[in-house]
LOLUM-526254 format. One line per field, with one value per residue (C-alpha): residue number from 1; residue in one letter; x, y, z. Coordinates in steps of 0.001 Angstrom, whole numbers. Layout:
k: c(NUM/...)
r: c(a/...)
east: c(X/...)
north: c(Y/...)
up: c(Z/...)
This chain:
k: c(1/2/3/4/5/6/7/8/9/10/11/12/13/14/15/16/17/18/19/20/21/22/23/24/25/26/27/28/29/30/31/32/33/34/35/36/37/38/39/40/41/42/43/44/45/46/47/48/49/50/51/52/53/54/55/56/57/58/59/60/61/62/63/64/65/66/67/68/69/70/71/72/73/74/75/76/77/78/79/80/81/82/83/84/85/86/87/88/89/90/91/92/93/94/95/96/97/98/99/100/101/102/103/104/105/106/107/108/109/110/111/112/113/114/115/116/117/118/119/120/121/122/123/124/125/126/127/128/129/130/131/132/133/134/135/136/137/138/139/140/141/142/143/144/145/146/147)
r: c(x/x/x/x/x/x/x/x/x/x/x/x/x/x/x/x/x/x/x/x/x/x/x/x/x/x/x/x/x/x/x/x/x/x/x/x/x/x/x/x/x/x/x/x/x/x/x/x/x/x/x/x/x/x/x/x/x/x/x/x/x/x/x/x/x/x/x/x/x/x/x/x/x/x/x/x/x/x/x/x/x/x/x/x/x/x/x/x/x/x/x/x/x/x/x/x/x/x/x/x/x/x/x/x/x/x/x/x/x/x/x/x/x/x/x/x/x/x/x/x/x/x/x/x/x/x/x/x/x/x/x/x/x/x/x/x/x/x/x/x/x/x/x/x/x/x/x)
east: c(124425/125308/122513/123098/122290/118717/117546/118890/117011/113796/113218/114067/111251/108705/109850/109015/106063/104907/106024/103742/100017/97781/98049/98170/100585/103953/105319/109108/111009/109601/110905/114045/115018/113897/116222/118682/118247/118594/114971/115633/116663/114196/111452/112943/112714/109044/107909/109606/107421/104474/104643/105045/102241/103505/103012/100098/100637/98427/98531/98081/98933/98325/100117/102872/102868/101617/101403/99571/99090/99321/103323/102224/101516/104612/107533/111977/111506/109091/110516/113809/112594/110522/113891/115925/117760/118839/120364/121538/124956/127784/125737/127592/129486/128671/130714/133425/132062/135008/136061/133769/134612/133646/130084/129747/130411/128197/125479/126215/125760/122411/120492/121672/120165/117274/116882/118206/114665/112783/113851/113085/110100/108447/109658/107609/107536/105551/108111/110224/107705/107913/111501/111883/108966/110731/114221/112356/111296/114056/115769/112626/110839/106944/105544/102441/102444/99218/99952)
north: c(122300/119784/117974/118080/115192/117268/117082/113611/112330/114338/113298/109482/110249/111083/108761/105882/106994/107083/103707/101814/100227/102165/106458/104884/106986/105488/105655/108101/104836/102536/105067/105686/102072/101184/104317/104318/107909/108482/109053/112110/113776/112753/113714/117305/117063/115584/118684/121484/119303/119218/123285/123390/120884/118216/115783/115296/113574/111547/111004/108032/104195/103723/107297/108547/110246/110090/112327/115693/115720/112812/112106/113644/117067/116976/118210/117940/121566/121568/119126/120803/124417/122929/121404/124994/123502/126037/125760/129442/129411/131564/132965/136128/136822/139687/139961/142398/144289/145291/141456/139606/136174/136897/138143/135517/133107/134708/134478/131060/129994/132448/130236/126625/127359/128582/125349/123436/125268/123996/120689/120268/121240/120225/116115/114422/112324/110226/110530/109167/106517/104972/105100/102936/100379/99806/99261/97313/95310/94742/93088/90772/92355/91956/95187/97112/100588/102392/105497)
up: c(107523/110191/111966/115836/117683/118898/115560/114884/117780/117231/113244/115030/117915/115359/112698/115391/115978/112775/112212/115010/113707/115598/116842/120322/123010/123223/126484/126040/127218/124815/122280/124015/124324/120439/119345/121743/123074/127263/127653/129977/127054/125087/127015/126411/123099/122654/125298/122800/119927/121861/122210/118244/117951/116567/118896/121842/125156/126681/130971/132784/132564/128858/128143/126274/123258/119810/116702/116820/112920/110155/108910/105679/107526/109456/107416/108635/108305/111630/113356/112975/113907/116909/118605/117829/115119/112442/108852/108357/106783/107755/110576/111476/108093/106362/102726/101785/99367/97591/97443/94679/95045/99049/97686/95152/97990/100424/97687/96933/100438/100591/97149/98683/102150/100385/98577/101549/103705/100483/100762/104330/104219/101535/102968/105298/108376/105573/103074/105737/106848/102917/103547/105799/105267/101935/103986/106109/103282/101564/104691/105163/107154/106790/106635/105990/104058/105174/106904)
């Protein structure tokens, strides 16, 4: 699997909104300029999440956006699938039949993307969240862990 830079910027999106005190909107170049995404592009992103629900915007002065769900409802998995990403290995191989190692391969590849899906979607924006208030922490930052 290799994470494009759409996915890479979306789990980095959500990730900082999960990390400010309060579900107020944050405006797209706020987040931009904190993770160093061109906010054009990011705006794309947060519209595809807003159609998967995952985020809500809010018009006006004080706008922006802000999380549609709590982190802990919010899995890679989603965030992933609302940006188009996909995991599927070997996308248009089919395996020679008469070839076993080809079919063991192919099956191989079948079981870890099938564990890889698992993965991603049973971890959270809040798994995340933990992640990095302890990272946080450990370089001195002061921090607060309630989600």
């Amino acid at each position: 699997m290799k994470l494009t830079t759409r996915g890479h910027y979306s789990v980095k999106a959500l990730l900082d909104l999960s990390l400010q005190p309060r579900q107020k909107p944050i405006a797209v170049k706020t987040i931009a300029l904190r993770q160093n995404i061109p906010a054009p592009y990011l705006e794309k992103l947060l519209i595809e999440m807003r159609r998967a629900g995952l985020v809500e915007s809010v018009r006006g002065v004080a706008g922006g956006y802000k999380l549609a769900k709590s982190p802990e409802k919010i899995s890679l998995g989603q965030i992933l699938a609302a940006v188009g990403e996909t995991i599927e290995p070997l996308p248009h191989h089919s395996p020679n039949n008469t070839q076993a190692e080809d079919w063991v391969t192919f099956t191989l590849w079948r079981r870890l993307h099938r564990k890889l899906s698992e993965a991603l979607y049973a971890m959270t924006l809040a798994d995340l969240y933990y992640d990095a208030r302890s990272w946080q922490a450990s370089q001195g930052e002061s921090t607060s862990f309630v989600v």
